[in-house]
N, C-alpha and C positions, 0 to 999 in steps of 0.2 A: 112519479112518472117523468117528471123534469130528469134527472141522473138518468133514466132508463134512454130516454131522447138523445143525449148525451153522449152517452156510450156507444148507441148504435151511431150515431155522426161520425165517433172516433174512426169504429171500424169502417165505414165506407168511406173515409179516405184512404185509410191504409190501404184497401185494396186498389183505390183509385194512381195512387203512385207504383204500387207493385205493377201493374197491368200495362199502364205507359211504354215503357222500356222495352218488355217483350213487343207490346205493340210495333214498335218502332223497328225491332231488329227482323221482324218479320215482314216488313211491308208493307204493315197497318197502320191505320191510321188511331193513333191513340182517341179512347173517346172524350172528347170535348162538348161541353154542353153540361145541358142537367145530369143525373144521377139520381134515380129513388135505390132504395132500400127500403123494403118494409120486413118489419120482424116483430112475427105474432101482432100483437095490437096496437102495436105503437103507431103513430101517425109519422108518414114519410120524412125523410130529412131533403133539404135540397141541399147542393155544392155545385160550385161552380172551375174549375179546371183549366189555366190557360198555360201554353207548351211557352215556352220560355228560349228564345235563339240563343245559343254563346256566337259572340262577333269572332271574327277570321284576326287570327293574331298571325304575325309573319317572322317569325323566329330565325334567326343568324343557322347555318346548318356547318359555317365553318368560319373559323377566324386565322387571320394570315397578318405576320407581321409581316413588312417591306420598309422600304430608305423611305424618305423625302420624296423621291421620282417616283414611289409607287412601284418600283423591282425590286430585286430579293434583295431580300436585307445581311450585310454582311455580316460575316459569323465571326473577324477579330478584325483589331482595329490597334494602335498604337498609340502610347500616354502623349505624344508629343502633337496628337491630332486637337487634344483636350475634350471635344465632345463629337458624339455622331447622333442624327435626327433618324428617329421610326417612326412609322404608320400603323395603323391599325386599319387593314378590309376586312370586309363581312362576303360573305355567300350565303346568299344572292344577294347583290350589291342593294336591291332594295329593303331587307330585312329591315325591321324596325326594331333592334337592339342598339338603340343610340348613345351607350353609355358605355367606356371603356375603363377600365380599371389595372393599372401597370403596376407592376413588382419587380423588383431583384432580392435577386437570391443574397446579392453580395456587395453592398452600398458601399465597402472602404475597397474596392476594384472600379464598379460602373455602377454610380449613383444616379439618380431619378429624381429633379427637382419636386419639391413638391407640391406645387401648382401643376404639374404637368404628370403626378398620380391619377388624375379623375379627368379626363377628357372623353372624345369620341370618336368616331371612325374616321378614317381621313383627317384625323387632326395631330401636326405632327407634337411631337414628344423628345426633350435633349434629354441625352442620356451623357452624364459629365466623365471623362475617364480618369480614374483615379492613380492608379498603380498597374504592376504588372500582375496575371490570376485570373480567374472564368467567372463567369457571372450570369443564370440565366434571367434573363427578362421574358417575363411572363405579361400576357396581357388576356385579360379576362371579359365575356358581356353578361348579362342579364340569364342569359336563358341557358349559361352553363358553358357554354362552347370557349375554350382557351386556343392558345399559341405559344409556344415557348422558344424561345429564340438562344440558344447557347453563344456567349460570345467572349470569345478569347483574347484578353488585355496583355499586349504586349508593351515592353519599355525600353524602347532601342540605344535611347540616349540617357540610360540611367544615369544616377552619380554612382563613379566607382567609389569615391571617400569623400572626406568632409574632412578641413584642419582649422582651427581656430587658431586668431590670433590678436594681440591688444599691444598698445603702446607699452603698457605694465601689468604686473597682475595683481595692484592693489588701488584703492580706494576710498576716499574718505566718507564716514559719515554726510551724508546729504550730497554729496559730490557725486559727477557721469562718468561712467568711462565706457568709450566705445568698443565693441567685441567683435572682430570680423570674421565672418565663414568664408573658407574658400572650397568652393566644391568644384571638384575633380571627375571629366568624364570622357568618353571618346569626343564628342561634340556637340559643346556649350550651347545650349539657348536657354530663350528666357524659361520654359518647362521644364529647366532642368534643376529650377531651385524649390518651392514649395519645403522648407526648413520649419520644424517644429523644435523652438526654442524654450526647454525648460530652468528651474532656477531648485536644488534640494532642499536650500534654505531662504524661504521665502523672509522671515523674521528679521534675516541676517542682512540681504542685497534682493533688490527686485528690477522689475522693468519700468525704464523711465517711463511709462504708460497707463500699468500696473497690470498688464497682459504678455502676452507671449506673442502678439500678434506683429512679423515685422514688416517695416514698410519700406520696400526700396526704390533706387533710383534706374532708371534704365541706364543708365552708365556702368552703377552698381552689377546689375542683370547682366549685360554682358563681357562685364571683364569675373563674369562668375561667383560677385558676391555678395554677402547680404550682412550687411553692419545690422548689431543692435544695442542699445545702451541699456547699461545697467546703474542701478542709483544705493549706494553704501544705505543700510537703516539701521545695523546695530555693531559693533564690534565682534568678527571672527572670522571664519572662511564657509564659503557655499561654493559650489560647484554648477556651473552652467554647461549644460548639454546642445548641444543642434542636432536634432535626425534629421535625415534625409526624409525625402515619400516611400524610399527603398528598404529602409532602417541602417544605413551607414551614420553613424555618431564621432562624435570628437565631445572633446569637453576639456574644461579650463578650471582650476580651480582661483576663485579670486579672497584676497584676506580683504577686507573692511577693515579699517583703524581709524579711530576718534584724532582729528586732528588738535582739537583740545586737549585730550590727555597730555600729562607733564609728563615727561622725562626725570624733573627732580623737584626738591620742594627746598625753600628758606625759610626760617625764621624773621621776624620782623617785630623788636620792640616798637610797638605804634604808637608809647606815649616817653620815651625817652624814662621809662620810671626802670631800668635794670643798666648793668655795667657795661661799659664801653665792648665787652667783649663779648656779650649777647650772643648767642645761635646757637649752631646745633652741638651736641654732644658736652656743653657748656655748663656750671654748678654757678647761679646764683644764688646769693646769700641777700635772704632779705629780712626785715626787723617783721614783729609779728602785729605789732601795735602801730595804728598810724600815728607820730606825732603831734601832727596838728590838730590832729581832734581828739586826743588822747587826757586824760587828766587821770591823777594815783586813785581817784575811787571810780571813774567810770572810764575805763581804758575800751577805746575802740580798734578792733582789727580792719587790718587792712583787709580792702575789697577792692575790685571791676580795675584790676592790673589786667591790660590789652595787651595780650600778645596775637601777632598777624602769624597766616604763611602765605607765599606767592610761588607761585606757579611757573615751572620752566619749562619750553623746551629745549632739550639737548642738556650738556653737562660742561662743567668747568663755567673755561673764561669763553665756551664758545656758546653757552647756554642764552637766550632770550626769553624774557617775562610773559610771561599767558597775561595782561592785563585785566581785570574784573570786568566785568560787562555782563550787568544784569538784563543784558536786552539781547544779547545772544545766548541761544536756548544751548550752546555745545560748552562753553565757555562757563555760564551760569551753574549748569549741570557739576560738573567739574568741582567747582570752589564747593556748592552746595552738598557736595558731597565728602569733602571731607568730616572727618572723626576726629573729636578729642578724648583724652583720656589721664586720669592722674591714675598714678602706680599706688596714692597713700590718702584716701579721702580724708584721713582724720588730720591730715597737716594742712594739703591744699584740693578745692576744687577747681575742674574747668570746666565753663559752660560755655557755646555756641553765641556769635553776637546775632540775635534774629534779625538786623537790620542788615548785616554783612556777613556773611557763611565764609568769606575768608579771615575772621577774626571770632577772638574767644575773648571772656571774662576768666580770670582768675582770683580765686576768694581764699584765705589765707584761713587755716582753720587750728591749727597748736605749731608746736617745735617739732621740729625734725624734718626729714628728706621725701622728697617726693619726683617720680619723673613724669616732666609732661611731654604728651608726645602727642603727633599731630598723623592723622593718616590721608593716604589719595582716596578717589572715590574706588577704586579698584582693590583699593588695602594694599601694593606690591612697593609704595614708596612711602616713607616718614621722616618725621625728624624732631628729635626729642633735645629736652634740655634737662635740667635736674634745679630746682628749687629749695633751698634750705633754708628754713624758719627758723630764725630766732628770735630770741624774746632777753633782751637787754638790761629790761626793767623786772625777769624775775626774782622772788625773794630767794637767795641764796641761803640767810643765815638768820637767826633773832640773835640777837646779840643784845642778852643783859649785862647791866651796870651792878646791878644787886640778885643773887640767886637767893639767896635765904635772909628771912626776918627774924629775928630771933625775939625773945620775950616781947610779943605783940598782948597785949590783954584782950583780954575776950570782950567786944565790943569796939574795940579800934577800929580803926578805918585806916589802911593801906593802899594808899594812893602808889596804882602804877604804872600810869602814862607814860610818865617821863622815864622808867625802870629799861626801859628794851632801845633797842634802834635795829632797824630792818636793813641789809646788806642787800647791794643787788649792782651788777656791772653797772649800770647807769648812774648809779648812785640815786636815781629817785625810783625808788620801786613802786608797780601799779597794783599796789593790795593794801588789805586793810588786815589789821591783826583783831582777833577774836580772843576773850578772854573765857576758861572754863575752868571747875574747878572738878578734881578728881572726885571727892565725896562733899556732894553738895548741902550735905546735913550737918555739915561741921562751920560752913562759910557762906555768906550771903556774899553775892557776886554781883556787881553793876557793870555792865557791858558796856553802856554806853559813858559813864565817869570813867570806866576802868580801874574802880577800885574792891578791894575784898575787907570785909568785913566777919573777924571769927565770931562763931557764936557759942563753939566749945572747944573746949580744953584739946589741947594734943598736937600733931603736926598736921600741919594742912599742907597741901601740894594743886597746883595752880598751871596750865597752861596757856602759854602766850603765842598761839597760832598764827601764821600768814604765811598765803602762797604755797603752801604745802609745806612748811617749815615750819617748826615750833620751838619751844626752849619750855623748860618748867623752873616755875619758883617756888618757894617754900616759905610756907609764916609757922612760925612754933610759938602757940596760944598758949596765954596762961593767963590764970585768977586775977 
């Protein structure tokens, strides 16, 4: 029963909303109040029905743009004005669409701040002029009703061109140089500069700022121009543009140069250890072994021979020193960047002093030729020398006194220390002689006595090695 009660409620409202409307269009009064329904045995439903007012809303039926004064708003205007003020009326002035909503069509002609997108009637509105070109402004309310205002941007006093010009058109790493525009037109005022300053290579040179944004002077303004500084950041050439608001251009290309950079490089024995005639293009001759720490069984090579180079600008006798300076970053750069390099690792190396990048170690490694050479940090400038190693104290020769023993008995002992003498330019050579014998089953050998001992019949043969030189001797064993 409950569901059947239910249903029937459903229906007697439906009808009760259906009925209303016609009611209404007819002149009737809708019924208000109870409602039964009864169907078949069900017990009545009651509802209750209240007509509902919609409030009076007062809708805009027309929108009109006008000036500032509230009169027709004009339909072109001229860049040199900079901006012009709209309104927004409504009809009927009492409408209550309070909310206006502005557009352009064409924001790089006649731009629409935009705090002054969302305003309301009677409130006025800057519309900025940009350039010369049409633009409509459009202004819109709530209830659909628009305005569109066509308005045509003229530019009386454009610029005819634009010339750049600078004291020079180069620049140093970290250095200013000023760029001036001079724009050209029937008649100059301040409206007629608005310049858009660009840079191709930003890596290369930029703005002392780090924008394009330029600030000038009103002296600047009317003798028609607009300086902007630019600041070197890497070695090469960029090109700097100025548009007009017209699109007339000039442009300059500027080269950046490392005022560090050398022009040429020297040589510098740093510890007096090479010949008076020292530098570039030059063959020093040096021993392989140091002297003073040297002795014939443990011979030490020479090492940490300092060779400099220092840094010029310019060349000849008009050239001046780049001084080191680890505390300027263009300078430091520079020395740190030079290269060494030996043409012969197995004679000599050179390595980097890490305490000073304008000096190297050189470490002495066998005999013969090697060229050192030294590079800029660009690689375009060098200067080499040529190193030759010798070795003074090599064994030239063994030189025995006795080659052959003859009738040795088997079991002797051949003492032969004293048999050889080792030859070498210095006269004291740094080696040690090794004794071996060719078949060692015939002869016991003592290396360190240096003696040979047969232990069978026949000829023995014996070499007395040093330095890479040898000599052979010969015992002929018997019973």
């Amino acid at each position: 029963m409950n569901l059947r009660k239910l249903l029937c409620g459903l229906l007697a409202l439906c009808l009760l909303l259906t009925m209303a409307p016609v009611a209404l269009m007819e002149g009737l009064e809708a019924p208000v109040g109870e409602v039964e329904i009864e169907i078949g045995e069900a017990a009545p439903v009651e509802l209750e029905a209240d007509v509902i007012e919609a409030e009076d809303y007062l809708a805009a039926t027309a929108v009109t743009i006008v000036n500032e004064d509230g009169k027709a708003a004009p339909t072109s205007a001229d860049v040199k004005d900079g901006t012009i003020t709209l309104m927004a009326t409504l009809t009927p002035a009492t409408a209550e669409d309070q909310y206006v909503l502005w557009k352009t069509s064409n924001a790089a002609v006649a731009a629409i701040d935009g705090e002054d997108a969302k305003g309301g009637p009677n409130v006025p509105i800057t519309i900025t002029l940009k350039k010369k070109g049409t633009a409509k402004i459009t202004a819109t309310v709530p209830s659909g009703k628009s305005a569109t205002l066509k308005l045509k941007v003229t530019d009386e006093y454009a610029p005819t061109s634009v010339s750049l010009s600078s004291a020079t058109k180069s620049v140093g790493i970290g250095e200013e140089l000023e760029i001036n525009a001079t724009i050209n037109n029937v008649y100059y005022r301040k409206y007629a500069g608005d310049l858009t300053w660009t840079i191709d290579k930003k890596s290369i040179l930029t703005f002392d700022d780090g924008t394009v944004k330029t600030v000038t002077t009103e002296d600047d303004v009317e003798k028609g121009k607009e300086p902007v500084k630019v600041v070197g950041v890497a070695e090469g050439k960029a090109k700097v543009t100025a548009t007009t608001r017209n699109g007339k251009k000039a442009s300059v290309t500027i080269t950046v140069t490392d005022p560090a950079k050398p022009d040429s490089m020297q040589l510098v024995d740093v510890e007096s250890k090479f010949s008076a005639k020292f530098g570039a293009g030059k063959t020093e001759t040096m021993e392989l072994y140091d002297e003073a720490e040297s002795t014939p069984e443990e011979p030490v090579k020479v090492s940490g021979l300092v060779v400099g180079v220092d840094l010029y600008k310019g060349t000849g006798k008009n050239a001046t020193k780049i001084e080191y300076d680890e505390d300027d970053a263009g300078i430091y750069a520079q020395y740190a960047g030079i290269t060494w390099k030996s043409s012969k690792t197995s004679v000599a190396t050179v390595s980097r002093d890490p305490d000073n990048p304008g000096k190297a170690f050189i470490d002495l490694k066998g005999t013969g030729s090697a060229k050192i050479t030294a590079k800029s940090k660009d690689g375009k400038k060098s200067v080499s020398f040529t190193i030759k190693v010798v070795n003074s104290h090599a064994v030239e020769k063994v030189y025995l006194f006795t080659k052959t023993f003859t009738k040795v008995k088997v079991g002797e002992t051949v003492d032969l220390s004293e048999n050889y003498v080792l030859i070498s330019k210095s006269g004291e050579p740094y080696a040690t002689a090794k004794l071996t014998a060719h078949h060692p089953s015939m002869v016991e050998v003592d290396g360190d006595a240096f003696t040979a001992t047969p232990t069978k019949k026949g000829t023995i043969k014996l070499d007395i090695e040093a330095g890479g030189k040898k000599a052979t001797v010969t015992i002929k064993a018997i019973n």
